[in-house]
C-alpha positions in Angstrom: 91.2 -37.0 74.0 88.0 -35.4 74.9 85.7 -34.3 71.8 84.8 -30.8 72.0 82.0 -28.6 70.5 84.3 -25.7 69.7 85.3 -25.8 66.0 88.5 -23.0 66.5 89.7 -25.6 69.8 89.3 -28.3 67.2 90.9 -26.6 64.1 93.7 -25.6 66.7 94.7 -29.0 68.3 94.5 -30.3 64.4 97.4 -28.0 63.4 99.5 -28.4 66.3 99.4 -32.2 65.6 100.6 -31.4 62.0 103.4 -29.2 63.0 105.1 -31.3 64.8 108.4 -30.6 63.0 109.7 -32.1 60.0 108.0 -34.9 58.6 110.7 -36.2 55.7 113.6 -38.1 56.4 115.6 -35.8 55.4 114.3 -33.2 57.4 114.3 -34.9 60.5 117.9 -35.7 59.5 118.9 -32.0 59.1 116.7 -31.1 62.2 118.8 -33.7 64.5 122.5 -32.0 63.2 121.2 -28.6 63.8 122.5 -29.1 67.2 125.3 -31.0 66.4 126.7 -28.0 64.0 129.8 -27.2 65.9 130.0 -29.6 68.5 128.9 -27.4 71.3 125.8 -29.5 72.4 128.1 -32.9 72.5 128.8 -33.9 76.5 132.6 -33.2 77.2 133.3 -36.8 77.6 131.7 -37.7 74.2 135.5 -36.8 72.9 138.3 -38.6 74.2 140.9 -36.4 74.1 138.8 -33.2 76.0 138.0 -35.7 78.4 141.1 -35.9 79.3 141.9 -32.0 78.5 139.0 -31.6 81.8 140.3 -34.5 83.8 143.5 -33.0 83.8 142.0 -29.0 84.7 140.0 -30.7 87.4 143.2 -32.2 89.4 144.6 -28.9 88.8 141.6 -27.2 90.7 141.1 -29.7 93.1 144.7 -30.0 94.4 146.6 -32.8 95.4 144.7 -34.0 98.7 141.1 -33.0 97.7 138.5 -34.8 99.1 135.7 -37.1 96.6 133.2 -33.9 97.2 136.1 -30.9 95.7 137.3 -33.6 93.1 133.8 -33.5 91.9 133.2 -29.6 92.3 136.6 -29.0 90.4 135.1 -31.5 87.7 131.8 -29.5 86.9 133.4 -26.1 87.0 136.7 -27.9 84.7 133.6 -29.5 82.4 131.9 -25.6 82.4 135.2 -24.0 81.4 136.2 -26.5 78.7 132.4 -25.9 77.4 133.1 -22.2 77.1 136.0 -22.4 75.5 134.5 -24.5 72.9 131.8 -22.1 72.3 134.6 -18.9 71.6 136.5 -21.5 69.7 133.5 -22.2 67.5 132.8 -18.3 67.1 136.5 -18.1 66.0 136.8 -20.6 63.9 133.5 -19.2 62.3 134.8 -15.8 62.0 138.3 -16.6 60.7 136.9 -18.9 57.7 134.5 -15.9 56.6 136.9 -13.4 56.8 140.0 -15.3 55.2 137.6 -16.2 52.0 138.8 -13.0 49.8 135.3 -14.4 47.6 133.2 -14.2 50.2 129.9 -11.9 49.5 126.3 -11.7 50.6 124.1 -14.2 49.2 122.4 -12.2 47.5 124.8 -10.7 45.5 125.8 -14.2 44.8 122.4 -14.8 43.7 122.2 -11.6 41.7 125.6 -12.4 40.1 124.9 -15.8 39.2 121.7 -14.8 37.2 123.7 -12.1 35.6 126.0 -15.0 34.1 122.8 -16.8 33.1 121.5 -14.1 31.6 125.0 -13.6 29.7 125.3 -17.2 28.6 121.8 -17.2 26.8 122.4 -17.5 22.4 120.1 -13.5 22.5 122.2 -12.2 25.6 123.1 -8.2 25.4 127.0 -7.0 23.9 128.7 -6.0 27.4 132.1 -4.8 27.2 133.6 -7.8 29.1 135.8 -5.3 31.7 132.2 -4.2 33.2 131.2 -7.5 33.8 134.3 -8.6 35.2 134.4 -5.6 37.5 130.6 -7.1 38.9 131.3 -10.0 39.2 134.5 -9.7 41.1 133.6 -6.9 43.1 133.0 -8.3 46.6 133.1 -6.2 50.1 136.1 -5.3 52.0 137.8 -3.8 55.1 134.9 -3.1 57.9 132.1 -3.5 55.3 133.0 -7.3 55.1 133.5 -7.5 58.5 129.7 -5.8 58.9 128.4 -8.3 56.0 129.6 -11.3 58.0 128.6 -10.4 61.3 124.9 -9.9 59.3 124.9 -12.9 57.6 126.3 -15.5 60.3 123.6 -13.4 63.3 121.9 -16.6 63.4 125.1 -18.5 64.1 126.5 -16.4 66.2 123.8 -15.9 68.3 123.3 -20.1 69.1 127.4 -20.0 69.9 126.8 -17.1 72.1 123.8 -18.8 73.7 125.8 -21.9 74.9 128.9 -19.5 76.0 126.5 -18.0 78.0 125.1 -21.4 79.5 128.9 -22.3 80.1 129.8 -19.2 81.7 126.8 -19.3 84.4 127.8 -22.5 85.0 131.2 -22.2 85.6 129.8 -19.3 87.9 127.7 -21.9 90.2 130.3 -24.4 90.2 133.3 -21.9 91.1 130.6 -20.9 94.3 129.5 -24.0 95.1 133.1 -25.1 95.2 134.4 -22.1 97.4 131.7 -22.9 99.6 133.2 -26.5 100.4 136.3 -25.8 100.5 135.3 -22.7 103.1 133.4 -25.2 104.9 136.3 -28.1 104.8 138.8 -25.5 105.9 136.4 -24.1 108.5 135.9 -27.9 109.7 140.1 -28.5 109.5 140.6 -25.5 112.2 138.3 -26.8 114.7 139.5 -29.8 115.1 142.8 -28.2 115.3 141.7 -26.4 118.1 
């Protein structure tokens, strides 16, 4: 690296070198699994039995007397579709847990409640009538508002599940086009020699 006079080029390259992600082992750890979270970053033949699931979807596409070059088109669009459907499974599966979990709350108020108990469990705490704090600290969202809290809470999720859908769906796309464009081309070939 070349020295340089300018102390804010210096001071800048300096930081970028410490920030380089986490430094703990633990934090590289947690770092490495972010991806990992639901599964949606792992290839399709990393799992046995979706590799087998795709296999099976790409014979389907392909058709019985496909040539090596459709058997492999029919694969990456059958490897794109089993990708998105693992996304909106993920998403599901998300959405179902939070709104099955008749505790579930904002983590906040779980926060807030929690000190409230501390607060109440101190030798000095305040006399409460014990049907107000039960009606606190059970009180938890419902109906639409739930739904809303969720939705807000899991954004960051969601948004990384709907990221790789999106991935998954354009490349289904590509691969359904660049497999109608061989099989146009194969068909196109079949007829003229034919003629």
């Amino acid at each position: 690296m070349r020295a340089t006079n300018n102390p804010k080029i210096t001071a800048n390259r300096a930081n970028a070198r410490a920030s380089t992600g986490p430094k703990s082992t633990h934090g590289r750890m947690r770092s490495a699994r972010n991806a990992l979270r639901h599964g949606l970053s792992l290839p399709v033949y990393a799992d046995q039995a979706l590799s087998e699931e795709v296999e099976a979807l790409a014979r389907e596409i392909a058709g019985a007397d496909a040539s090596a070059e459709i058997q492999e088109l029919a694969q990456r669009i059958a490897e794109a579709q089993s990708d998105l459907r693992r996304a909106r499974d993920a998403r599901h599966q998300l959405l179902s847990q939070a709104l099955s979990d008749p505790y579930y709350d904002a983590r906040a108020n779980v926060r807030e409640k929690l000190t409230v108990i501390r607060q109440l469990l101190r030798p000095n705490a305040p006399d409460v009538p014990l049907e107000a704090v039960t009606k606190y600290l059970t009180r938890v969202p419902e109906g639409p508002q739930k739904f809303a809290l969720i939705l807000a809470q899991e954004l960051q999720q969601l948004s990384a599940m709907d990221r790789y859908e999106r991935r998954a769906l354009s490349r289904r796309k590509f691969a359904i086009r660049a497999f109608d464009l061989a099989k146009r081309r194969i068909d196109r070939t079949k007829l003229t020699i034919q003629l």
